[in-house]
C-alpha positions in Angstrom: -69.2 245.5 -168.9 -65.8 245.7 -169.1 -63.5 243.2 -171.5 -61.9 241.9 -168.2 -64.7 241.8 -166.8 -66.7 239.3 -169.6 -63.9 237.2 -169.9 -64.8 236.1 -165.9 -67.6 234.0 -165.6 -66.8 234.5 -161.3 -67.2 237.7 -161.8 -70.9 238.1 -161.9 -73.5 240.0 -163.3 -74.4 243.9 -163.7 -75.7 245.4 -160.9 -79.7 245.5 -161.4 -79.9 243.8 -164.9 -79.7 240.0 -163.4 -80.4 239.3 -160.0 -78.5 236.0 -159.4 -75.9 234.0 -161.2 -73.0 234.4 -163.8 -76.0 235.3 -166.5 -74.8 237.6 -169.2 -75.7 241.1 -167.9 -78.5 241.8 -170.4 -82.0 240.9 -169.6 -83.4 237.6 -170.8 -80.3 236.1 -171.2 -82.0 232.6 -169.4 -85.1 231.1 -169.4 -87.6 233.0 -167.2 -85.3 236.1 -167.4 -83.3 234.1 -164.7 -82.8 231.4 -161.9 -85.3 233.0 -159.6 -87.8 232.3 -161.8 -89.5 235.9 -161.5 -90.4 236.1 -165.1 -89.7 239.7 -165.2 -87.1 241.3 -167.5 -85.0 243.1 -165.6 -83.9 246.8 -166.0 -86.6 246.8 -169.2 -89.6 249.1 -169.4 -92.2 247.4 -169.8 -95.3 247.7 -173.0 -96.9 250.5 -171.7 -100.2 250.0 -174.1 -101.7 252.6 -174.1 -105.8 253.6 -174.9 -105.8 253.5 -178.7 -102.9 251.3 -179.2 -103.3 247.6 -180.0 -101.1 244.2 -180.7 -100.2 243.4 -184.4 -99.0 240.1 -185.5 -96.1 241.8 -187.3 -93.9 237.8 -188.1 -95.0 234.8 -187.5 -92.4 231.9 -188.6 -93.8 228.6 -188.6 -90.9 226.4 -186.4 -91.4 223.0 -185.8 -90.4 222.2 -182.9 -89.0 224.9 -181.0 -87.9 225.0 -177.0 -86.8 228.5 -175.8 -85.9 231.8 -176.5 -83.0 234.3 -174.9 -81.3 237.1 -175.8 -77.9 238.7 -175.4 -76.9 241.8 -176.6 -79.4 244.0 -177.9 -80.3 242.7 -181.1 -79.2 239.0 -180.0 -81.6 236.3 -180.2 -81.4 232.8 -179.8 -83.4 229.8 -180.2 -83.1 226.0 -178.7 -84.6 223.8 -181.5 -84.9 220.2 -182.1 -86.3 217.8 -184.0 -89.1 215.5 -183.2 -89.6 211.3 -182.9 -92.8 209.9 -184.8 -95.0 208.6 -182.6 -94.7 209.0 -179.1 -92.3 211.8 -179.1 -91.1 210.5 -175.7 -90.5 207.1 -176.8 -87.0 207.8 -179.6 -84.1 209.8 -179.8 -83.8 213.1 -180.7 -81.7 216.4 -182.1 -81.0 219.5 -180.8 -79.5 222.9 -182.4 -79.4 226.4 -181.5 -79.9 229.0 -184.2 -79.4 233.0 -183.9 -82.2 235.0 -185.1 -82.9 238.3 -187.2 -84.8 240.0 -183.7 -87.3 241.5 -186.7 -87.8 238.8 -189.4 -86.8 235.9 -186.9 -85.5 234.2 -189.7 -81.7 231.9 -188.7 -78.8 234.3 -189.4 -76.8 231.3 -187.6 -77.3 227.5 -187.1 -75.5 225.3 -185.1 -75.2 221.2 -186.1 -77.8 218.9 -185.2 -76.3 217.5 -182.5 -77.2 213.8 -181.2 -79.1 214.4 -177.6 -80.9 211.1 -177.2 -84.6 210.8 -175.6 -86.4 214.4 -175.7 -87.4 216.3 -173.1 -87.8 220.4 -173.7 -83.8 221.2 -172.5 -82.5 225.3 -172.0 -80.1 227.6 -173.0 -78.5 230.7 -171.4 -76.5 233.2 -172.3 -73.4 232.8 -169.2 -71.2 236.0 -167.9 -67.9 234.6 -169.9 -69.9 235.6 -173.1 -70.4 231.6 -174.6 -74.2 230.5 -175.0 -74.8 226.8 -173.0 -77.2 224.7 -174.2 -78.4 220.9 -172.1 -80.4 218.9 -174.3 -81.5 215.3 -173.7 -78.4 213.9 -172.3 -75.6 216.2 -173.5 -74.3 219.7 -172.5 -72.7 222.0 -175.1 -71.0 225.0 -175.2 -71.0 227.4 -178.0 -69.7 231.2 -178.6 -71.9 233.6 -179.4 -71.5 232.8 -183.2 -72.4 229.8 -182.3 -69.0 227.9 -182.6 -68.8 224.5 -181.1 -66.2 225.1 -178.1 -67.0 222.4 -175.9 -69.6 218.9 -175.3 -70.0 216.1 -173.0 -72.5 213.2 -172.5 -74.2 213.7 -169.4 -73.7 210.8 -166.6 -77.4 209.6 -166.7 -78.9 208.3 -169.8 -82.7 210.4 -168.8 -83.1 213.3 -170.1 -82.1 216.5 -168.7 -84.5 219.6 -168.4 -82.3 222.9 -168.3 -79.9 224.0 -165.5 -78.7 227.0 -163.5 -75.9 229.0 -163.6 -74.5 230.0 -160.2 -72.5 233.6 -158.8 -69.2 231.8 -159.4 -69.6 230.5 -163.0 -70.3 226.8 -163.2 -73.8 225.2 -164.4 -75.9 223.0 -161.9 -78.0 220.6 -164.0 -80.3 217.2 -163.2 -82.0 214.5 -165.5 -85.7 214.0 -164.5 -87.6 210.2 -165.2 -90.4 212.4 -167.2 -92.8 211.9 -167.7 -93.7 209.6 -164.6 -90.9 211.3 -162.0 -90.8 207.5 -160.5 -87.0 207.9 -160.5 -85.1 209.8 -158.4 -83.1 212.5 -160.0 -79.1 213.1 -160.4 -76.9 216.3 -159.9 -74.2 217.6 -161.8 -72.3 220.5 -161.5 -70.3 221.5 -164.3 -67.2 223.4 -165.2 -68.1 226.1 -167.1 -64.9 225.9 -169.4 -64.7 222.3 -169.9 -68.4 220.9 -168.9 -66.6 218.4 -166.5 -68.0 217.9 -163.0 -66.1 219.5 -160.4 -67.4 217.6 -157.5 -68.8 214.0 -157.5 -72.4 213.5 -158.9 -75.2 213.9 -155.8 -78.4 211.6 -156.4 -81.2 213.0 -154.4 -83.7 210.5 -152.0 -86.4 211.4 -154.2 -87.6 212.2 -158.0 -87.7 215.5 -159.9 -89.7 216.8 -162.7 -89.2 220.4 -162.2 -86.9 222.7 -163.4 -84.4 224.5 -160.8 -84.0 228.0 -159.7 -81.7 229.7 -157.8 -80.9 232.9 -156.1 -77.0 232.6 -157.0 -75.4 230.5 -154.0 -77.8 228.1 -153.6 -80.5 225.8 -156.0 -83.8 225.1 -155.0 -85.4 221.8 -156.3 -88.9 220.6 -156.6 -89.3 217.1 -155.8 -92.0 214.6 -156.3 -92.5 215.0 -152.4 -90.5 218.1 -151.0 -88.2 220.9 -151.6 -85.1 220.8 -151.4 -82.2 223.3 -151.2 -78.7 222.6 -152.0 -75.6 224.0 -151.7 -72.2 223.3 -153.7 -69.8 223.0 -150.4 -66.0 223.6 -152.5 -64.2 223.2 -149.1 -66.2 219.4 -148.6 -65.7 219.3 -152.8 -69.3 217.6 -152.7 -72.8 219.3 -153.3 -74.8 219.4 -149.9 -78.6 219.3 -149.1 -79.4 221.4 -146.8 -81.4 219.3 -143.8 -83.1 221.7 -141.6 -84.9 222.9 -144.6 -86.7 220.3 -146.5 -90.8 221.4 -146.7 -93.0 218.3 -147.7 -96.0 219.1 -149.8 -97.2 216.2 -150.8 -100.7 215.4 -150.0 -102.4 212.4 -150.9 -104.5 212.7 -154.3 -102.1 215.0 -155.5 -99.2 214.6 -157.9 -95.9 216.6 -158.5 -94.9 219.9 -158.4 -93.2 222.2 -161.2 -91.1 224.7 -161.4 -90.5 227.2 -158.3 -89.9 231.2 -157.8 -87.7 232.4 -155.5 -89.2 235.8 -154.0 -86.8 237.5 -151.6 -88.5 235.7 -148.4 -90.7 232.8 -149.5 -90.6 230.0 -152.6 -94.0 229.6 -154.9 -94.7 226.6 -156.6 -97.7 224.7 -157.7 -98.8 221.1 -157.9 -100.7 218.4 -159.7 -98.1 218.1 -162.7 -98.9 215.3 -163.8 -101.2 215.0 -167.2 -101.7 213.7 -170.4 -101.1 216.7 -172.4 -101.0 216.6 -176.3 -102.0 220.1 -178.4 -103.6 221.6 -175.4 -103.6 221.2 -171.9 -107.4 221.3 -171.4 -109.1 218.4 -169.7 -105.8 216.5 -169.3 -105.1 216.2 -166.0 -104.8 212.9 -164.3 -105.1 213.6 -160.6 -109.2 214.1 -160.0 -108.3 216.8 -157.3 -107.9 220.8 -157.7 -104.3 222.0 -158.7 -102.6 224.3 -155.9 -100.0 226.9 -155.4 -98.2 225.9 -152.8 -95.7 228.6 -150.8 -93.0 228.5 -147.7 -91.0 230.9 -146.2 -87.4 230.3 -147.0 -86.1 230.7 -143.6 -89.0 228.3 -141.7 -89.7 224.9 -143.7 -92.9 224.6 -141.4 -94.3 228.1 -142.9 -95.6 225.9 -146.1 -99.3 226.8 -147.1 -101.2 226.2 -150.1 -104.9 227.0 -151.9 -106.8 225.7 -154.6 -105.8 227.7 -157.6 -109.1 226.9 -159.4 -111.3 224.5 -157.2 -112.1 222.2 -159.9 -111.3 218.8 -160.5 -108.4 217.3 -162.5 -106.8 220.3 -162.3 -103.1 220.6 -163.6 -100.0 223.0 -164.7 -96.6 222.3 -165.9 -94.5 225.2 -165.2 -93.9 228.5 -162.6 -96.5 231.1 -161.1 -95.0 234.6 -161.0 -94.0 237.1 -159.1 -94.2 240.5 -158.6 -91.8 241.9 -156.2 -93.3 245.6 -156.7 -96.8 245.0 -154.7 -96.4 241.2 -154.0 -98.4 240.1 -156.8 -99.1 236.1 -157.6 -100.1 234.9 -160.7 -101.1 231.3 -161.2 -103.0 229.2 -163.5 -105.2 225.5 -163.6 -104.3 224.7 -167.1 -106.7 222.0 -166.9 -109.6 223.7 -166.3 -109.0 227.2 -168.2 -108.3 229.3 -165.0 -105.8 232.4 -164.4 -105.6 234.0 -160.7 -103.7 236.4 -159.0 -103.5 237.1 -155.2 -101.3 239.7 -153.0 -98.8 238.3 -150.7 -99.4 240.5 -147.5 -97.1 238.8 -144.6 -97.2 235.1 -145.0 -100.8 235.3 -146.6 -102.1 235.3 -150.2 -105.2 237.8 -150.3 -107.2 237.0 -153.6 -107.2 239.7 -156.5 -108.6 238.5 -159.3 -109.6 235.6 -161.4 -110.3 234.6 -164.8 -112.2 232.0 -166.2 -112.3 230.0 -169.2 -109.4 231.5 -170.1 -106.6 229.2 -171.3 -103.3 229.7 -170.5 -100.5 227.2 -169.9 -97.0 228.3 -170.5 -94.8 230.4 -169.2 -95.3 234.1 -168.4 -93.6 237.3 -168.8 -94.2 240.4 -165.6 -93.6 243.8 -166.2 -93.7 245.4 -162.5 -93.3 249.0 -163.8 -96.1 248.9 -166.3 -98.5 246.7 -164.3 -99.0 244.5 -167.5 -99.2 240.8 -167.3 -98.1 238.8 -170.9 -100.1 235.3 -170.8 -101.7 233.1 -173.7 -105.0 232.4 -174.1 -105.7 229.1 -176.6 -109.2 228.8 -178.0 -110.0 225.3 -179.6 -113.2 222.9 -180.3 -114.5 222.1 -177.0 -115.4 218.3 -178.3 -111.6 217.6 -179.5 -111.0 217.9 -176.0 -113.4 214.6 -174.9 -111.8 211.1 -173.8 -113.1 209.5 -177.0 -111.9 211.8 -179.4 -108.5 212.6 -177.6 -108.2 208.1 -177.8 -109.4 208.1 -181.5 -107.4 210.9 -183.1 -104.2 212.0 -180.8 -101.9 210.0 -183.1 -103.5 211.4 -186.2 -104.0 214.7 -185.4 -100.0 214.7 -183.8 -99.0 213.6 -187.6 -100.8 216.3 -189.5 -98.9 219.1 -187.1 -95.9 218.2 -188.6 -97.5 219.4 -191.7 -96.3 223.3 -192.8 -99.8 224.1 -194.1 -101.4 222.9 -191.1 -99.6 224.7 -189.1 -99.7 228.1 -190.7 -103.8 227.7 -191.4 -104.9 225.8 -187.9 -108.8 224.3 -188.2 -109.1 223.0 -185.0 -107.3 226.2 -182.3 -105.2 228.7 -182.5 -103.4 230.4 -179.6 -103.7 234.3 -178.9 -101.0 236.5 -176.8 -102.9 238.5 -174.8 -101.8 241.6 -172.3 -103.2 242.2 -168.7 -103.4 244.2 -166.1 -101.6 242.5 -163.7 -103.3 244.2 -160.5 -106.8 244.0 -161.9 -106.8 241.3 -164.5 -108.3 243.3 -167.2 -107.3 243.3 -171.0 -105.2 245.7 -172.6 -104.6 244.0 -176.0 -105.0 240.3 -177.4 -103.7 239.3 -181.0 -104.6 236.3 -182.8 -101.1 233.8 -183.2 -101.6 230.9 -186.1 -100.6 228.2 -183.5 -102.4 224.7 -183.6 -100.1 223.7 -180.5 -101.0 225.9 -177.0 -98.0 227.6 -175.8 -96.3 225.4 -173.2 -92.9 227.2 -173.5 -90.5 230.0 -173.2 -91.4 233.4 -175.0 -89.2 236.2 -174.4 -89.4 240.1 -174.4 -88.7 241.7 -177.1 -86.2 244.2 -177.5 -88.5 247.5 -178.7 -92.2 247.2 -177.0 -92.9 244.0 -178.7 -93.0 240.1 -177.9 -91.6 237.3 -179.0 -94.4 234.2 -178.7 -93.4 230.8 -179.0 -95.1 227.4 -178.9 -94.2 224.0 -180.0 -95.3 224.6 -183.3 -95.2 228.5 -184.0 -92.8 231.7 -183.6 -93.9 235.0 -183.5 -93.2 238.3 -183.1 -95.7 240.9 -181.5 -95.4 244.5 -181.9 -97.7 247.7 -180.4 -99.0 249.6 -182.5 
């Protein structure tokens, strides 16, 4: 990438590296490897385990709390931390920071201030064309260089916390707030100057409420709603963000709450319901809804093309992030969080044909794809099955909440522990699992490391995961 070229956050990305937006053209440089949503790294081999070879636990960093990591250049990785409220940790304000990481001891090279961001809700960073790293936290938007100097920061309009945002081809960042963890409230847009963080068209507050996080495929943003999808479009000529009418798919079905996040495939938008939940260390036998989770799809061309199926089948099922995609053979991966189930289906037309499924297997954050490998990177958290009951959960949440914030608990976990586990991704089959000191499941953003290794992360825990 040229000098000139860097400087121009219009300019776009590399050819093949990132598939929409002004990203930087490296892979990983935003949350999900990019506003598609995908979860693949693209223009990175993937593990390739091979038979002998296994996972090894080289770092683990304990890291209370921790969001999301990117990278940048090779060797560049960053970190969105903050700190956490006592109590309800959705009830006081908060801080955010970003720190640069050693990629092999994970240990800060680089920390930003702890910025005020006031009530938390897990924000997003990304690594933009024009070189800076962007960071929305709570209710503020900040703009740093790569060393992490402070270059630019604005309190957001709304005073709700703001979960992430998308940069589009032309440079500037479209971000919402979302009423979490209800979504009663509808949700307002912002679209943001990329040099200064000032709106460049008038705020846009859609009809309905918004708990997802966006995606995009460059020109336009997709949003989840508490009802339907919607697709917007920043009109420049108008100077007003627009929502596109004649596609607007409603999913909601009674008995069923919110989505979360959505993929954009090249023809069709994946996406699954029953978001809402009462998770706290794991996100087993919390859902509130007493229906099965689904995956919901539509063609992006035909907002009456929407279809859906039962992920799991079992009651109180629930999720709180993306499926994935695999753009090779038109793999699906989805998960019921709630009930411990991963599946995978094969897109042929507008159909999902079922692949494989696993059971009692318990993973709930956010997955990595690697199409040339066939391997699948997932979590799978094993606990006490009787931590998980009503009356225990009513009893203990508060006090088992306080002892996480405790090093030694963290680093010796009594009660679960996560595990990063490879698959298959056309058969579902293991190709390595290793053991992560995490008392907290992994709800979050890992990344791909940078030289056939991972880098886990959960609420409580870092990690880094090497084969070997």
């Amino acid at each position: 990438m040229s000098e000139e070229t860097s400087k121009d956050p219009a300019a776009g990305p590399a050819a093949g590296v990132i598939e929409a937006g002004a990203y930087w053209p490296r892979p990983w440089s935003g949350e999900d490897g990019g506003p598609r949503r995908v979860c693949r790294p693209e223009g990175q081999p993937g593990l390739d385990i091979q038979p002998g070879e296994q996972l090894k636990l080289e770092v683990f960093r304990d890291s209370f709390a921790a969001d999301m990591l990117i990278r940048r250049e090779p060797g560049e990785l960053y970190a969105l931390r903050h700190d956490m409220p006592k109590g309800d940790p959705l009830a006081g304000d908060c801080e955010g920071w970003v720190e640069k990481l050693d990629p092999e001891t994970l240990q800060p090279l680089t920390v930003t201030a702890r910025f005020p961001a006031g009530r938390y809700w897990p924000g997003g960073i990304a690594a933009h064309a024009n070189g800076d790293i962007y960071m929305i936290f709570g209710c503020w938007a900040r703009r740093f260089s790569p060393e992490l100097e402070l270059k630019a920061e604005r309190r957001l309009p709304v005073n709700r916390p703001y979960n992430s945002f998308v940069i589009l081809d032309t440079g500037e960042l479209v971000t919402k707030d979302c009423d979490a963890p209800r979504g009663e409230a509808s949700s307002t847009f912002s679209v943001l100057d990329p040099e200064t963080l000032e709106s460049v068209v008038p705020e846009l507050e859609i009809p309905e409420g918004s708990i997802a996080r966006l995606a995009s495929d460059g020109k336009s943003v997709t949003c989840v709603g508490t009802e339907s999808v919607l697709r917007l479009r920043l009109d420049r000529e108008l100077g007003e963000l627009v929502i596109d009418e004649q596609w607007r798919p409603h999913y909601a079905v009674a008995g069923q709450t919110f989505g979360w996040d959505p993929v954009l495939a090249d023809e069709h938008v994946f996406w699954m319901d029953n978001g809402q939940n009462e998770v706290d260390w794991t996100m087993r036998d919390t859902g509130t809804a007493p229906t099965p989770v689904r995956l919901w799809w539509c063609r992006l061309d035909d907002q009456d093309a929407l279809r859906s199926v039962e992920i799991s089948g079992l009651p109180y099922g629930t999720e709180s992030n993306p499926p994935a995609w695999d753009p090779e053979r038109g793999v699906v991966v989805a998960y019921d969080a709630g009930n411990a189930v991963l599946r995978a289906w094969k897109l042929v037309g507008d159909e999902l044909e079922p692949l494989w499924r696993r059971d009692d297997f318990a993973h709930a954050g956010h997955l990595i794809v690697h199409p040339d490998t066939r391997e699948l990177i997932v979590q799978d958290f094993r606990d006490l099955a009787f931590t998980r009951g009503k009356g225990f959960r009513r009893l203990f949440r508060r006090p088992i909440q306080s002892l996480g914030r405790r090093a030694l608990v963290r680093r010796y976990p009594v009660m679960g522990a996560d595990s990063l586990v490879v698959l298959d991704l056309d058969t579902g089959e293991e190709k390595g699992r290793v053991k992560v000191p995490s008392p907290s499941q992994s709800f979050l953003f890992p990344a791909p490391g940078f030289d056939r290794d991972i880098y886990y992360l959960s609420m409580t825990s870092m990690a880094r995961i090497t084969v070997g």
